[in-house]
PDB file with one MODEL, atoms N, CA, C and O in Angstrom:
MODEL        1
ATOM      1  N   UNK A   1     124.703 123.591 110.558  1.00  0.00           N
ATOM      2  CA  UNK A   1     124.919 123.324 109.156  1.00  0.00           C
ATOM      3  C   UNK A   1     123.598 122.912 108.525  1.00  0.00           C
ATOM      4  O   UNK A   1     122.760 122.370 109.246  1.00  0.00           O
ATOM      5  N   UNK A   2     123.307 123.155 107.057  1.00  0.00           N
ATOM      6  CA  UNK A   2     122.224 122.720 106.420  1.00  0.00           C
ATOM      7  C   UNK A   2     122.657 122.416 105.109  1.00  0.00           C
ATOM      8  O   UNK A   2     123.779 122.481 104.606  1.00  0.00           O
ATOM      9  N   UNK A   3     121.145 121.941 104.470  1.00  0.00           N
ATOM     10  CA  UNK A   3     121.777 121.062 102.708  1.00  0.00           C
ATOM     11  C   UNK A   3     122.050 122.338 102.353  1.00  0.00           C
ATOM     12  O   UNK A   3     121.982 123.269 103.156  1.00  0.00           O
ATOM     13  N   UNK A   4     122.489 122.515 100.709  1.00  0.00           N
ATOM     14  CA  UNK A   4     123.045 123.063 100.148  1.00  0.00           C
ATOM     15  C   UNK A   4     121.932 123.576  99.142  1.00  0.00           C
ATOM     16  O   UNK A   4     122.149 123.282  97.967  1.00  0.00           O
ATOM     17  N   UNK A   5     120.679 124.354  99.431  1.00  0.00           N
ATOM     18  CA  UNK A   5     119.830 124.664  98.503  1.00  0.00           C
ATOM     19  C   UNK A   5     119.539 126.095  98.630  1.00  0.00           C
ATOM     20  O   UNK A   5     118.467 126.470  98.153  1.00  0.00           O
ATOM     21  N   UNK A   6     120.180 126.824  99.099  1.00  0.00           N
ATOM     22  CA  UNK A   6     120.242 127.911  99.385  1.00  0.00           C
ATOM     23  C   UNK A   6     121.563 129.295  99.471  1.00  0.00           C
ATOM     24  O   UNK A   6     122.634 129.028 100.016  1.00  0.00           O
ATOM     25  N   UNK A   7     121.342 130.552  98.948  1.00  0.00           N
ATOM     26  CA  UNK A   7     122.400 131.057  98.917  1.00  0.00           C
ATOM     27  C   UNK A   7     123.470 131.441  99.948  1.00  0.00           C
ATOM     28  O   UNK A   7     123.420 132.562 100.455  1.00  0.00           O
ATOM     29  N   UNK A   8     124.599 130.428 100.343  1.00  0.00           N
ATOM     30  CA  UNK A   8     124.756 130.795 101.671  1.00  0.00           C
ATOM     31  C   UNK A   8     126.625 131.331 101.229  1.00  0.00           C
ATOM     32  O   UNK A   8     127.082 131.947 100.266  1.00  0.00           O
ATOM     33  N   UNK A   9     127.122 130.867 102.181  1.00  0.00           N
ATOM     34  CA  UNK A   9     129.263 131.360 102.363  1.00  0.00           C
ATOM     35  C   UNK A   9     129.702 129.936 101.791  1.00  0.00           C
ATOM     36  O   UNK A   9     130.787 129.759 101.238  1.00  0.00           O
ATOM     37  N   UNK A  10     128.693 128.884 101.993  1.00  0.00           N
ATOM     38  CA  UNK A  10     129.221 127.787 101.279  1.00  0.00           C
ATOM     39  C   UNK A  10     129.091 127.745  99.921  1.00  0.00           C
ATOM     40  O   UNK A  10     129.562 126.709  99.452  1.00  0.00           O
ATOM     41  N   UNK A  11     128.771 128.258  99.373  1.00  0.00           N
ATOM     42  CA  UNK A  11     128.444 128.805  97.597  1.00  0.00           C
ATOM     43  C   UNK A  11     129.207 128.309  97.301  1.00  0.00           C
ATOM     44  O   UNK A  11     128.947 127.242  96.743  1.00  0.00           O
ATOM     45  N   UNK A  12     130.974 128.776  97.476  1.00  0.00           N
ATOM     46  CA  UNK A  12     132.225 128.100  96.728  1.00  0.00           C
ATOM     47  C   UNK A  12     131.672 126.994  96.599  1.00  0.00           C
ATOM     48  O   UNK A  12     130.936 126.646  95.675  1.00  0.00           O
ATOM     49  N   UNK A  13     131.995 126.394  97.511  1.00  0.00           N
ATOM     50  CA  UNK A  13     131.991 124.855  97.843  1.00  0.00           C
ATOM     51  C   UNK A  13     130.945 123.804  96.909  1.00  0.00           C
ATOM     52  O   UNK A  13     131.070 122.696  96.387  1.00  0.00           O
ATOM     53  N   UNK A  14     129.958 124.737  97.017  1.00  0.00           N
ATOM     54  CA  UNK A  14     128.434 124.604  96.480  1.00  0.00           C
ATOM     55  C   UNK A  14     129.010 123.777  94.533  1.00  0.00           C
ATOM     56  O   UNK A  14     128.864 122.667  94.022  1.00  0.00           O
ATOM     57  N   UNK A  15     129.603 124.999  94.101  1.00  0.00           N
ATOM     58  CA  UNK A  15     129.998 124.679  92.445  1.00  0.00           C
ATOM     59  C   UNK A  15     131.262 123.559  92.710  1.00  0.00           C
ATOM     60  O   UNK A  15     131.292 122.577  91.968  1.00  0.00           O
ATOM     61  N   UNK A  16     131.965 123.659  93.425  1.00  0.00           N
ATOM     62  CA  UNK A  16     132.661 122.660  92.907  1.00  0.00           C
ATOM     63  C   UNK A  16     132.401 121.261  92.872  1.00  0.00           C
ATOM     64  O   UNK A  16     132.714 120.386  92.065  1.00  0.00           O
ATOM     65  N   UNK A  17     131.602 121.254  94.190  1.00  0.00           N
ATOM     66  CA  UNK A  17     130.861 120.051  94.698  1.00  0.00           C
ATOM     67  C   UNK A  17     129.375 119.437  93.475  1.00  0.00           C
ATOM     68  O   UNK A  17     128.906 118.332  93.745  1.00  0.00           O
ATOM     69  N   UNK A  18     128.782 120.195  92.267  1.00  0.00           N
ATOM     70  CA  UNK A  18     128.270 120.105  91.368  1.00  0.00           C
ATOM     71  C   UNK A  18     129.069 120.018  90.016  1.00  0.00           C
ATOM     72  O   UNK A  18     128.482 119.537  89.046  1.00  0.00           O
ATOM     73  N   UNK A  19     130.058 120.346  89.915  1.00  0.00           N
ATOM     74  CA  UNK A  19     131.698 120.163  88.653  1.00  0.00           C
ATOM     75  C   UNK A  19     131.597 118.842  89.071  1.00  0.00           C
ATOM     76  O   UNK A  19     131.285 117.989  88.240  1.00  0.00           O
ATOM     77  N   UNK A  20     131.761 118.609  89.953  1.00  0.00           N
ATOM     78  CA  UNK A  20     132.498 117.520  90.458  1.00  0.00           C
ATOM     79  C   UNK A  20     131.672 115.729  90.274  1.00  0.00           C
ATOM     80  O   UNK A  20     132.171 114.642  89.985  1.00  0.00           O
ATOM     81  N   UNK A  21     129.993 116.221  90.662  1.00  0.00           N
ATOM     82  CA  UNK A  21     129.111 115.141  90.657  1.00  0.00           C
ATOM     83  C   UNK A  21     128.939 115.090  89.209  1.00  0.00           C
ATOM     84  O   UNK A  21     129.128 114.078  88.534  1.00  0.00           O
ATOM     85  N   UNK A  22     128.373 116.843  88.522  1.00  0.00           N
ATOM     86  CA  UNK A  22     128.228 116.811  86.899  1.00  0.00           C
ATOM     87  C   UNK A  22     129.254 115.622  86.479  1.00  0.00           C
ATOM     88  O   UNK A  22     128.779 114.487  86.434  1.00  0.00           O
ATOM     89  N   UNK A  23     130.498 115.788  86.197  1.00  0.00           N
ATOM     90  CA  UNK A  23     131.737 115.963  85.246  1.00  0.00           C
ATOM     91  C   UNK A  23     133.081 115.392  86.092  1.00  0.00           C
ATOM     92  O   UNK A  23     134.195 115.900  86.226  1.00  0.00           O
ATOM     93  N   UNK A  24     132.397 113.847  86.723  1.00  0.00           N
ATOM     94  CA  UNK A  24     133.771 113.792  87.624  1.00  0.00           C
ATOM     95  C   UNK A  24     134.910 113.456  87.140  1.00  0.00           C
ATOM     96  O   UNK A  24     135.841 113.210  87.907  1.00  0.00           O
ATOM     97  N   UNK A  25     135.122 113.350  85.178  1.00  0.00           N
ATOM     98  CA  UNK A  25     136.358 113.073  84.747  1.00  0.00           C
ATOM     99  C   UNK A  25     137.478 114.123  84.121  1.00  0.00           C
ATOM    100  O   UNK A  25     138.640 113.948  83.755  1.00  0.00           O
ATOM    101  N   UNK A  26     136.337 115.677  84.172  1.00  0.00           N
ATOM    102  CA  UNK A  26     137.040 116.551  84.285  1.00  0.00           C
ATOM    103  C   UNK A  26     137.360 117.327  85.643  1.00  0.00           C
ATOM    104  O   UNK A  26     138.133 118.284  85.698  1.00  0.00           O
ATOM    105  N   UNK A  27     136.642 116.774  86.771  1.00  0.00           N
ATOM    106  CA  UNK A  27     137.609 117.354  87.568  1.00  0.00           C
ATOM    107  C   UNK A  27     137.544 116.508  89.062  1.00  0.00           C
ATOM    108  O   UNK A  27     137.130 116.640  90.214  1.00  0.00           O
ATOM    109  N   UNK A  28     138.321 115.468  88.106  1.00  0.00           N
ATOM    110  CA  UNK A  28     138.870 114.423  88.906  1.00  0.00           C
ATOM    111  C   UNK A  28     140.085 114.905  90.444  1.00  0.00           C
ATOM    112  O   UNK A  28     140.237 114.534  91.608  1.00  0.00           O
ATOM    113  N   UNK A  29     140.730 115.960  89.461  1.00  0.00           N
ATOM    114  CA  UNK A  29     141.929 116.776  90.468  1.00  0.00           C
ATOM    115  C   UNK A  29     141.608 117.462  91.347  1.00  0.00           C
ATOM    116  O   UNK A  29     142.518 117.938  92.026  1.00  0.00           O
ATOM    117  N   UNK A  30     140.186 117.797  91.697  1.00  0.00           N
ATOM    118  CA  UNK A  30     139.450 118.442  93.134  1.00  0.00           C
ATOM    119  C   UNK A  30     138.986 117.225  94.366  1.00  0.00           C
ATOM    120  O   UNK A  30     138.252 116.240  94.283  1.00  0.00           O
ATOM    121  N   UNK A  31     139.564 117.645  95.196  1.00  0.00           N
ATOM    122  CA  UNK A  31     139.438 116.912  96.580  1.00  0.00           C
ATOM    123  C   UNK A  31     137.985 117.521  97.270  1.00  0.00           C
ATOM    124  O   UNK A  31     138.012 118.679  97.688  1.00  0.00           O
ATOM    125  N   UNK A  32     137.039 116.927  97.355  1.00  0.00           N
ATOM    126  CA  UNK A  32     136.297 117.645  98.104  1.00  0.00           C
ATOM    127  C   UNK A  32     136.305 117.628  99.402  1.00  0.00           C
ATOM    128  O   UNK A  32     135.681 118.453 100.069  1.00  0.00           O
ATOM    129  N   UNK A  33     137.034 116.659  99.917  1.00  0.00           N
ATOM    130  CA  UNK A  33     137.110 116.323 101.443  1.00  0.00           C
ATOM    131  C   UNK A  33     138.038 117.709 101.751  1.00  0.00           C
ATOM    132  O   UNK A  33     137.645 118.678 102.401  1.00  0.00           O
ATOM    133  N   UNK A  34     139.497 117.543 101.057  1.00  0.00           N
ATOM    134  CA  UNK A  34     140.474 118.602 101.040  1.00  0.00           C
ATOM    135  C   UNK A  34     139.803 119.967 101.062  1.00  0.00           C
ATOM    136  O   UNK A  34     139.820 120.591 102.123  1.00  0.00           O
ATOM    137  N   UNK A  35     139.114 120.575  99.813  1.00  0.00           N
ATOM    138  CA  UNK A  35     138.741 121.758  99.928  1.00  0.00           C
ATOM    139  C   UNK A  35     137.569 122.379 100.971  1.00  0.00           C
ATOM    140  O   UNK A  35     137.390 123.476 101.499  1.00  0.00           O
ATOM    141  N   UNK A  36     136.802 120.955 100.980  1.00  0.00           N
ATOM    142  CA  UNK A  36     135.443 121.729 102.452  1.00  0.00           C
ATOM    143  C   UNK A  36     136.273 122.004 103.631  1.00  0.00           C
ATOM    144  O   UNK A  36     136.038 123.027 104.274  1.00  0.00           O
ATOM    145  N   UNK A  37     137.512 120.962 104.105  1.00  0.00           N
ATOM    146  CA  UNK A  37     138.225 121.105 105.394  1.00  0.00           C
ATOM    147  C   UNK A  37     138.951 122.127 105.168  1.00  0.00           C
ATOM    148  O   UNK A  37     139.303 122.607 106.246  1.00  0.00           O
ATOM    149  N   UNK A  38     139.438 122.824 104.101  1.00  0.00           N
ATOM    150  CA  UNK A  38     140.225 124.245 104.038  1.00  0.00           C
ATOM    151  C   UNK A  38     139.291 125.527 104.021  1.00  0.00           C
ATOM    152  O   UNK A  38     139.534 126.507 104.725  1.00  0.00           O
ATOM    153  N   UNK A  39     138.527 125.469 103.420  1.00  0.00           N
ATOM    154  CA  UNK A  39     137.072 126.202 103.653  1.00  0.00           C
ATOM    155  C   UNK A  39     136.986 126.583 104.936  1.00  0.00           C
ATOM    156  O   UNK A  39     137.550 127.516 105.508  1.00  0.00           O
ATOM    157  N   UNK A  40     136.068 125.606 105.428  1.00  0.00           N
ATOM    158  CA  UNK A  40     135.757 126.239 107.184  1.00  0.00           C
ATOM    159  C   UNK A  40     136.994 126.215 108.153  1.00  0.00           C
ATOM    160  O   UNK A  40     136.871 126.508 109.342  1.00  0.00           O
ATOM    161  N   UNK A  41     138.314 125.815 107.529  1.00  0.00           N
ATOM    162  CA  UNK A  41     139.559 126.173 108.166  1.00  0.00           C
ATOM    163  C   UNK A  41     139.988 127.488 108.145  1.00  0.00           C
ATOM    164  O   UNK A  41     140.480 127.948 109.175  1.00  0.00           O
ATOM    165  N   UNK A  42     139.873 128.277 107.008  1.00  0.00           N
ATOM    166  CA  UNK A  42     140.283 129.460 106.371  1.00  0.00           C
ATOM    167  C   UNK A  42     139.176 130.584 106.714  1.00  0.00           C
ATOM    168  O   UNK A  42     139.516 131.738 106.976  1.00  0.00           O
ATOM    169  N   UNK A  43     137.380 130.027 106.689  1.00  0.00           N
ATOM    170  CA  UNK A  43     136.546 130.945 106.677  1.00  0.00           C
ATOM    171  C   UNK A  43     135.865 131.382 107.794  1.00  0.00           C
ATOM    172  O   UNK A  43     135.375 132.496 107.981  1.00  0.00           O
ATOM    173  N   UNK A  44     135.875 129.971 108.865  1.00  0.00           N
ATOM    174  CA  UNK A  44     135.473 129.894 109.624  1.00  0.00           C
ATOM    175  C   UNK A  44     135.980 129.487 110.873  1.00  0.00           C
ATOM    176  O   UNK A  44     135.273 129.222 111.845  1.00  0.00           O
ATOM    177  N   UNK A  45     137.289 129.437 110.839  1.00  0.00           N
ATOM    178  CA  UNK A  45     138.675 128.768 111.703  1.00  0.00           C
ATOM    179  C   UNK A  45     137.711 127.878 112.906  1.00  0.00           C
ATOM    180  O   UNK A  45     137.457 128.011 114.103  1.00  0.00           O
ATOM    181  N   UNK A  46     137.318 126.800 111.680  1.00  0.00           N
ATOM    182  CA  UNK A  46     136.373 125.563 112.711  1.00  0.00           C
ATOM    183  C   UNK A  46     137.340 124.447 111.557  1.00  0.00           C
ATOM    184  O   UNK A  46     137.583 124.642 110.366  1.00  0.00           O
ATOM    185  N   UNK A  47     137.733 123.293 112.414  1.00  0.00           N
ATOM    186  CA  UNK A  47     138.846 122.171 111.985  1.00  0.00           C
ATOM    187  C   UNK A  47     137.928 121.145 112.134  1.00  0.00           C
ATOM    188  O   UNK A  47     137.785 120.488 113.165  1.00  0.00           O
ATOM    189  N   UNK A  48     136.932 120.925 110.485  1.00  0.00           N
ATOM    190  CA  UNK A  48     136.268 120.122 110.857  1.00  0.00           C
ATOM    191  C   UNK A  48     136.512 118.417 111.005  1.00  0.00           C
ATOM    192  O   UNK A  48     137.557 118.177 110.400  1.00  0.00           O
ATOM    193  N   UNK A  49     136.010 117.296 111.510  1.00  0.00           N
ATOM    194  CA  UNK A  49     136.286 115.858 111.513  1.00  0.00           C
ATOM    195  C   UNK A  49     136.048 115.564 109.707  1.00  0.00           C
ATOM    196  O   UNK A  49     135.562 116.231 108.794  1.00  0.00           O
ATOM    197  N   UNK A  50     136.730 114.096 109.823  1.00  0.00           N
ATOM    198  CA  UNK A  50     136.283 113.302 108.790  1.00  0.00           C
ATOM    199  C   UNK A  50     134.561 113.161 108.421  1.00  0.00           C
ATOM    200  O   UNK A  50     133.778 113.411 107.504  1.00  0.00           O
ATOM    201  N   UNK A  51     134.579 112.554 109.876  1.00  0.00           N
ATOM    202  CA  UNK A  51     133.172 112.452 109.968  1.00  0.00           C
ATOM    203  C   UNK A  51     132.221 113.584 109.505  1.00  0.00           C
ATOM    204  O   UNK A  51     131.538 113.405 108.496  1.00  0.00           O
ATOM    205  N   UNK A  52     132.158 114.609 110.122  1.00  0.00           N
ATOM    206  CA  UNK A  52     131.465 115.873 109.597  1.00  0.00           C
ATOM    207  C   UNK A  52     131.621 116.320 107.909  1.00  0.00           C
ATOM    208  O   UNK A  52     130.693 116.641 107.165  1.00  0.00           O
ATOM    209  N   UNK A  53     132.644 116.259 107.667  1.00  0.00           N
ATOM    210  CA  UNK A  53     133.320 116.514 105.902  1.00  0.00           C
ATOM    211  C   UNK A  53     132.009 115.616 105.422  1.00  0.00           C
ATOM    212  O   UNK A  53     131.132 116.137 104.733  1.00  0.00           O
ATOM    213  N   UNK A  54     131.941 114.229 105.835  1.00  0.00           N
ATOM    214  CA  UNK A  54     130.868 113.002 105.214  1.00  0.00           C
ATOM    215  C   UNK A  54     129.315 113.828 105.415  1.00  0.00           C
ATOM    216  O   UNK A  54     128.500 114.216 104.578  1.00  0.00           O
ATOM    217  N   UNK A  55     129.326 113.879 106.591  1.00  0.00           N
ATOM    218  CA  UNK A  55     127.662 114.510 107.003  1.00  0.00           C
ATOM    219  C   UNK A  55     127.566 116.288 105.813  1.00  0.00           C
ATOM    220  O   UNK A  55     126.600 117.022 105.609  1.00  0.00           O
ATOM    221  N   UNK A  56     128.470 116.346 105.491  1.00  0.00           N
ATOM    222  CA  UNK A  56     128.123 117.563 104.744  1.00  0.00           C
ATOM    223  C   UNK A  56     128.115 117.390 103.020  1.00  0.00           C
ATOM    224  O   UNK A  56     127.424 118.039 102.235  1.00  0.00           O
ATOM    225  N   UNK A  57     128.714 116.735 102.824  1.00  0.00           N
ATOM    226  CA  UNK A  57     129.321 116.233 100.750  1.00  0.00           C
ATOM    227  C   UNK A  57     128.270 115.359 101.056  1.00  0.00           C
ATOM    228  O   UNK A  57     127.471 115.627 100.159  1.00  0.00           O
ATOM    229  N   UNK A  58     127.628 114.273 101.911  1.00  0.00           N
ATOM    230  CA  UNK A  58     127.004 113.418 102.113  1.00  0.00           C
ATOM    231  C   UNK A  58     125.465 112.811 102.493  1.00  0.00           C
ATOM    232  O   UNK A  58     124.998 111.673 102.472  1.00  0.00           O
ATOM    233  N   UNK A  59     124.970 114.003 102.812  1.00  0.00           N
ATOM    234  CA  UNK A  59     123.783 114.177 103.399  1.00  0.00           C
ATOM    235  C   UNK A  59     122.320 113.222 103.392  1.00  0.00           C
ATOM    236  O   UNK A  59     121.404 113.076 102.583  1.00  0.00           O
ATOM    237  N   UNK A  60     122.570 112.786 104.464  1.00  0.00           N
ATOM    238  CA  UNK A  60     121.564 111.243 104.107  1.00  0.00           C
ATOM    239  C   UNK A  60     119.841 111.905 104.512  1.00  0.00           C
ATOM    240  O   UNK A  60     118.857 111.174 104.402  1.00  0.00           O
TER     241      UNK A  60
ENDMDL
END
C-alpha cells in the first residue's frame, strides 16, 4: 500500500476521502472506514483490519 498521490484503483476512495476532509458537513453520511473495507473487499477480496483501514485514511 502507498499515500494517495498518485493515479492508482484507489481513485474512488481517493474523492471521497477529499468530500469528506473538504466538506465534512455535507458528507457527513459517508463512512470511510465502511467504504475503504468494502473497496478492497469487493476489488481486491483482501478483508482488511481496523487497524490497517487507520494506517491507510491515516497515514502518519
Amino acid at each position: 500500500m502507498f499515500w494517495w498521490c498518485r493515479e492508482t484503483s484507489e481513485e474512488a476512495l481517493q474523492f471521497l476521502w477529499l468530500a469528506k476532509t473538504l466538506y465534512p458537513d455535507y458528507f457527513r453520511d459517508i463512512d470511510m472506514n465502511k467504504e475503504t473495507k468494502y473497496f478492497y473487499r469487493t476489488f481486491y477480496e483482501y478483508e482488511l483490519t481496523d487497524s490497517e483501514i487507520q494506517t491507510i485514511l491515516n497515514p502518519t
